[in-house]
C-alpha positions, 0 to 999 in steps of 0.5 A: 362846269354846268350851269344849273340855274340856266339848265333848269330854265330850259328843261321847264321851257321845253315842258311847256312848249310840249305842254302847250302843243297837246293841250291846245284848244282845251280850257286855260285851267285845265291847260295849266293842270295838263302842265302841273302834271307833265312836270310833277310825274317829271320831277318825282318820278312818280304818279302819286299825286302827293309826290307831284303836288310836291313838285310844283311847290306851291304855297297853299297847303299840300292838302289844298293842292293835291285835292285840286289835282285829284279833282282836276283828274277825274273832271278832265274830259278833253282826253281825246283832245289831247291825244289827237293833239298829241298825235298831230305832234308825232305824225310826221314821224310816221311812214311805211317803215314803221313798226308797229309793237302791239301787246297787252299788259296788266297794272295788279292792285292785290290789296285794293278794294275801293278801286272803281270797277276793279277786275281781275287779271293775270300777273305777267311778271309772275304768272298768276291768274285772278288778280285784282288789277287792270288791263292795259293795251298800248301800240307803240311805234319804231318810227323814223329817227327813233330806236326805241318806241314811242308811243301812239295809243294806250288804254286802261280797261276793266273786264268787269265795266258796264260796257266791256266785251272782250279783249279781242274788241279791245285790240280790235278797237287800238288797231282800228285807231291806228290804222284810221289815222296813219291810214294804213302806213307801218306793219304790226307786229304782234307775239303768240297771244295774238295768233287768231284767225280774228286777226289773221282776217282783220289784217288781210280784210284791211290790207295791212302789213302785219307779222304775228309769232304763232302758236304750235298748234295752229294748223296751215296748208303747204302744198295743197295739204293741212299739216300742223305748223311745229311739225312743219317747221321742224321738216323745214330745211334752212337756206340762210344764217345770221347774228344778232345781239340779243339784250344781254349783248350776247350774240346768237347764230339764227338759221332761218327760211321761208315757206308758202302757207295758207289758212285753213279758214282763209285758202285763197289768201296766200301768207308767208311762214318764216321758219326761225331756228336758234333761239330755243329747242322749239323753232319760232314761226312767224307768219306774215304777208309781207314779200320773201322771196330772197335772203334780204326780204326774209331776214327783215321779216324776221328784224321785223318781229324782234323789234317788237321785244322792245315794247316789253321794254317800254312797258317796264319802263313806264312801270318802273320808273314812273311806279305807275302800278302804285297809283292811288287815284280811284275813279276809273275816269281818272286813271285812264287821264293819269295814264294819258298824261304818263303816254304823252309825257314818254312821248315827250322823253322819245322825242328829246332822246332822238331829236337832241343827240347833238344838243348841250342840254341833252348831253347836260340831262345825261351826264346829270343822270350819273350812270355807272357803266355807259348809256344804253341802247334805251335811254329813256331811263337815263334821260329821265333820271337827268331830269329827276336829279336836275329838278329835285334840288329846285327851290322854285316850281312852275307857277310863276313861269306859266304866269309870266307866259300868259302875262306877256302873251299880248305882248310884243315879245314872241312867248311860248304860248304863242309859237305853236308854229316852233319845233318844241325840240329847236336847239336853244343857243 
């Protein structure tokens, strides 16, 4: 039988200690708002700021406190902060192996009007073009002891802001980030919308690792000659074969090879085409600077790129779950610090899904989340709704637990606040 008074204390523990960690050095109301927040979207489910000012349950009246939320949102300023604090937490999870899942999105706001510097995207789930809505770029990690992506960098941007140039500066901008702070460690993988001689340059220029889907109208040079890519790797002869499971659990046979390319604008850099063919009537191509010269180095070149497919994941998961395209903030400032507060909280479920496998309370949160058929490979949905089901039924919020912390912060007693040093994740007994 569970122990639901005991589960909830450890939950809000543990969103403390995290909160703690990504709002050091920040100033102690707004320490407090950065808690608020984490654990309001946690047991709502949701971004809207009446459903998290719900969730704290605090007595004043609701409209008191979601204007003191909202406030709080577009005065913060200490973005940066937070987010290197948040990466000093991740770091350590990051080495040469890593893959580096980079891809744009969109949030559509069809029926806004009084949104700041609201632009025009087009809708990836429908296709549609010049809807009202916001770019989003994100990079998230396949790190060390994680399967699924954790994120290390997500912006909101408008094309129609005073200091906005182009998407391109924009990726170019998250690149740079990630390449300057986990100093040239992991390889990028990027699908067909990056396929740009820009980025072919940026990588190369950088000497980093990269892997990028192309398009089949580039052209290439193999064997001294320009020939257009489709054509090429229609004329490619397979040498290997392999399995894999697709989302569906569906397993498909992929025949693929290698090739020595070159670009036209970069001839004397000598690049790898991988040649896949199975996964449709046309053959994907992937060109990349990574080693090919056996079965072994071409197929992780190509396990490489498929591990970008679950970024796509991670974005309907931070849609849907947390309804984040229902956001009803409307300064620009403050749905940029919403959408850092949602970035790190998806940090925080990364880290509780894979660092606590063998821990009772996450095996609590997940028998908590009642699942039909088994968890999934991806369980941050299930992680999620655990804790969602576990704090709706609360009669109490947070306020007295972060009062009685900063009460006995002087103390003799060790308190979160003051065991930084601490794994956030440490197992409780």
């Amino acid at each position: 039988m569970l122990d639901y008074t005991k589960i909830t204390y450890q939950v809000k523990e543990k969103v403390l200690n995290f909160s703690a960690k990504i709002s050091k050095s920040t100033s102690k109301p707004f320490q407090k708002f950065i808690f608020e927040m984490l654990y309001g979207i946690l047991e709502s489910n949701s971004v809207l700021l009446s459903n998290i000012a719900r969730a704290l349950k605090e007595k004043i009246t609701l409209k008191k406190l979601i204007e003191r939320l909202s406030r709080n949102l577009n005065s913060f300023s200490d973005g940066k902060l937070v987010n290197d604090n948040y990466i000093s937490h991740i770091k350590h999870d990051i080495n040469d192996n890593t893959v580096f899942c980079v891809d744009g999105s969109d949030i559509t706001k069809r029926k806004s009007k009084k949104l700041e510097a609201l632009g025009k995207v087009r809708d990836g789930s429908t296709g549609e073009t010049n809807i009202n809505g916001y770019n989003m770029f994100e990079i998230a990690a396949i790190a060390k002891n994680f399967k699924m992506p954790i994120p290390v960098y997500s912006k909101i941007y408008s094309n129609v802001e005073k200091y906005f140039e182009s998407e391109n500066t924009e990726t170019l901008e998250g690149l740079d980030f990630v390449r300057r702070t986990f100093n040239k460690k992991g390889t990028f993988a990027l699908d067909r919308g990056y396929d740009s001689d820009l980025f072919f340059e940026y990588f190369c220029k950088w000497e980093l690792k990269f892997v990028i889907r192309c398009k089949s109208n580039r052209n290439v040079i193999w064997m001294g000659k320009t020939i257009n890519i489709l054509d090429l790797a229609n004329r490619a002869k397979t040498e290997y074969s392999c399995t894999v499971k697709l989302k569906n659990n569906q397993k498909k046979t992929l025949n693929f090879t290698y090739l020595n390319i070159e670009l036209p604008d970069m001839p004397d850099t000598p690049l790898i085409l991988v040649v896949v063919k199975g996964f449709g009537k046309k053959p994907m191509m992937l060109i990349t600077n990574l080693e090919a010269g056996s079965e072994k180095l071409t197929y992780a070149i190509l396990r490489t790129y498929i591990q970008r497919w679950k970024i796509e994941e991670y974005f309907k998961f931070k849609k849907q779950q947390f309804d984040l395209e229902n956001i009803r903030v409307r300064s620009l400032n403050s749905i940029r610090n919403l959408n850092l507060i949602l970035t790190v909280l998806i940090g925080f479920i990364a880290h509780f899904s894979e660092r606590a496998k063998n821990d009772s309370l996450y095996r609590c949160i997940v028998k908590l989340s009642t699942r039909i058929y088994k968890i999934p490979r991806f369980d941050y949905y299930a992680i999620a709704d655990g804790i969602y089901n576990l704090l709706k039924c609360t009669k109490t919020g947070i306020e007295h637990l972060y009062k009685s912390r900063i009460k006995n912060k002087h103390s003799e007693q060790l308190t979160l606040f003051d065991s930084y040093s601490y794994n956030v994740f440490d197992q409780i007994a």
